[in-house]
C-alpha positions in Angstrom: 121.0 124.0 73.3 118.5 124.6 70.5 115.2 124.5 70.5 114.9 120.6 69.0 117.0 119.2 72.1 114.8 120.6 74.9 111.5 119.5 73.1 113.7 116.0 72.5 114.8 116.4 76.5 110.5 117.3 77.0 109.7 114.1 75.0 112.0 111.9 76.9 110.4 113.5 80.1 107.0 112.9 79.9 107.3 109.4 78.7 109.5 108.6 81.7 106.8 110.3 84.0 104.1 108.4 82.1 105.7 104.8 82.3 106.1 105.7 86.5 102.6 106.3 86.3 101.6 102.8 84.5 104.2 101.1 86.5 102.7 102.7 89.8 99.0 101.7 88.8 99.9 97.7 87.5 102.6 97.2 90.7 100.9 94.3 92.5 101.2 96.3 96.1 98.2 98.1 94.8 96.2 96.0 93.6 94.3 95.2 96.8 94.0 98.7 97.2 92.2 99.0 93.7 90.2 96.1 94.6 88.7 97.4 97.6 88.0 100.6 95.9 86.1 99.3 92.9 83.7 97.8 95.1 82.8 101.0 97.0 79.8 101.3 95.0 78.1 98.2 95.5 79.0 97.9 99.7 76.4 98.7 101.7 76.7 101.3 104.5 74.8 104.9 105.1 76.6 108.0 103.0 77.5 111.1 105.3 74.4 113.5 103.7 72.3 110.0 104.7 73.4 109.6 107.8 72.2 113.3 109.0 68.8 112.6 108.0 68.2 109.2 108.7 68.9 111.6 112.6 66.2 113.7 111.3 63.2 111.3 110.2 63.8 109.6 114.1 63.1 112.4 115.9 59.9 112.9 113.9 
């Protein structure tokens, strides 16, 4: 093998592994997981860090 069939045997590679990746991410199983996890920003709930001193300030 020369060098042009393993970069042609490379190319072929990558654009398999990057059409499992877009297939993987627009699959309809996830999409309820991608919804759920754009709206983690705007749900309401205490963060970890908040949580310990929100302990704190009540036993002030």
């Amino acid at each position: 093998m020369d060098q042009g069939t393993l970069q042609g045997i490379g190319t072929i590679l990558a654009m398999l592994a990057f059409g499992g990746v877009i297939w993987w991410a627009l699959s309809p199983h996830k999409k309820k997981d991608f919804e759920e996890a754009a709206q983690l920003p705007f749900e309401e709930g205490e963060l970890d860090g908040d949580s310990q001193s929100d302990e704190k300030r009540q036993d002030l």
